[in-house]
C-alpha positions in Angstrom: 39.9 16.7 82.8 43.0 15.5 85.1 42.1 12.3 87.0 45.3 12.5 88.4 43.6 13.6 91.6 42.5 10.3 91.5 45.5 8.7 92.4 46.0 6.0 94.2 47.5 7.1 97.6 44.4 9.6 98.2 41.5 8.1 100.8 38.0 7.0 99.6 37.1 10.8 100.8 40.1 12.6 99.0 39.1 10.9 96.0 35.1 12.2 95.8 36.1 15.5 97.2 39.3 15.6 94.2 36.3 14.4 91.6 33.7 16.9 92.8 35.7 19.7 92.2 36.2 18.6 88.4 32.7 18.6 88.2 31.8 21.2 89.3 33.7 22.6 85.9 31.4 20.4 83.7 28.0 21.6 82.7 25.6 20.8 85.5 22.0 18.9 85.1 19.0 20.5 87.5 18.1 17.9 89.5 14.6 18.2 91.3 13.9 18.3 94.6 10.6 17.4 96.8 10.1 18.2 100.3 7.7 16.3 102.5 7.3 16.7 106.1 4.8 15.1 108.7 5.7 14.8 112.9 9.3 14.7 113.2 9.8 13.5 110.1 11.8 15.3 106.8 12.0 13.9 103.6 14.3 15.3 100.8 13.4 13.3 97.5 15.3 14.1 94.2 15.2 12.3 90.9 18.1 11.7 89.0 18.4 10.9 85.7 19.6 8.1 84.2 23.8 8.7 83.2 24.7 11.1 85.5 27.6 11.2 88.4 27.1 12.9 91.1 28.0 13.7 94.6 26.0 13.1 98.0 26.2 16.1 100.7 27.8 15.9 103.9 25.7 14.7 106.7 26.0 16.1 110.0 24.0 12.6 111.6 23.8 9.4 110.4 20.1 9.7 108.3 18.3 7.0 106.1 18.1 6.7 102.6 15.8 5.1 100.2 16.5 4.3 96.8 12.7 3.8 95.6 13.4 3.1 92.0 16.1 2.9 89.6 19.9 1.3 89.8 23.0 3.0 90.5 26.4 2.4 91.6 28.1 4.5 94.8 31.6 4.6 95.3 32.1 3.6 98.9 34.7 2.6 101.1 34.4 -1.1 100.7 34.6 -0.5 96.5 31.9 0.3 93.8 28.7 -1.5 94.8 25.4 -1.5 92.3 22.6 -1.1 94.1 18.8 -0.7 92.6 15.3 -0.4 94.4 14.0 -1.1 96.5 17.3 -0.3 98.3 17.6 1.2 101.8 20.8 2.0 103.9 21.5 4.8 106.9 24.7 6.4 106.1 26.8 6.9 108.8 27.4 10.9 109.9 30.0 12.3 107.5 29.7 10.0 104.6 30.9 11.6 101.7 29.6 9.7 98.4 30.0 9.3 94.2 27.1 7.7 92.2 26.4 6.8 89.0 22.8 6.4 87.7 22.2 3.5 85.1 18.7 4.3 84.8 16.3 6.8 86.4 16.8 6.7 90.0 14.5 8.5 93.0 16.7 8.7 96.0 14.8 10.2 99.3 17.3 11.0 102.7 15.1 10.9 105.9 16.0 13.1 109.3 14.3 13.7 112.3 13.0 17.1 112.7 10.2 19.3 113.5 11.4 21.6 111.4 10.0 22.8 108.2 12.1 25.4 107.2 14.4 23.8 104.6 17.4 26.1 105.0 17.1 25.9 108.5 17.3 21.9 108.1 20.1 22.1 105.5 22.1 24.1 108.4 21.2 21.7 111.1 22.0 18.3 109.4 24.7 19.1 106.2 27.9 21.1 106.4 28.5 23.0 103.5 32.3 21.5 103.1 35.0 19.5 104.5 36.2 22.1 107.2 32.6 22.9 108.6 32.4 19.2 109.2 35.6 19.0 110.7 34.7 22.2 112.9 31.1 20.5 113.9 33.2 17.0 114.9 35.4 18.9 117.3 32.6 21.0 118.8 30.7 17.7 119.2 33.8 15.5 120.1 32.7 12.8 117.5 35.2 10.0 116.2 35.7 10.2 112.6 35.7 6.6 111.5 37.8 7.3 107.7 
């Protein structure tokens, strides 16, 4: 694997988008997923076992995220921070994230819907790479804040 893509000139989000792609041509762990819904509500809980990096998705709005059990470290803008559960943050829109699990972790992002169709969620609150999200920013006028 080159980690030159690494390097240090690249931006926090150069640097997770550089690392996912290198990933992506590792072998790849199935990582469950639960759906719960009640009025307004969406919940998208996954368990990750414990050694694992992976990447967050790219979130459309800022949304909430609990870390009910487990401890991790996420690669963010102000450094590696190690985080365990109970843990709960709301990511700003955008965020773009690397973690690694030290143990068993069950992370659950929260957004504000009626909706119940997951792929019709999925295309309401992630885009699917780097250029939607720069496409939905300028239809919506939003500031990026990297």
């Amino acid at each position: 694997m080159n980690l030159e893509v690494w390097g240090n000139n690249n931006s926090i989000r150069e640097k997770v988008f550089n690392l996912e792609v290198l990933m992506k041509q590792l072998p790849q762990t199935d990582i469950p997923v639960k759906h719960y819904f009640s009025q307004g509500v969406y919940a998208r809980e996954i368990t990750i076992p414990a050694g694992i990096i992976l990447t967050g998705e790219i979130h459309k709005f800022k949304q909430l995220n609990i870390l009910s059990s487990g401890k991790m470290s996420v690669y963010t803008e102000e450094g590696i921070k190690r985080v365990q559960a109970p843990f709960t943050v709301v990511s700003p829109p955008g965020t773009k994230r690397i973690a690694y699990t030290h143990t068993e972790c069950v992370w659950t992002t929260i957004h504000g819907t009626d909706e119940t169709d997951v792929e019709i969620i999925k295309a309401q609150f992630i885009a699917k790479d780097e250029n939607e999200w720069l496409e939905f920013c300028n239809t919506n006028q939003l500031q990026l804040g990297f």
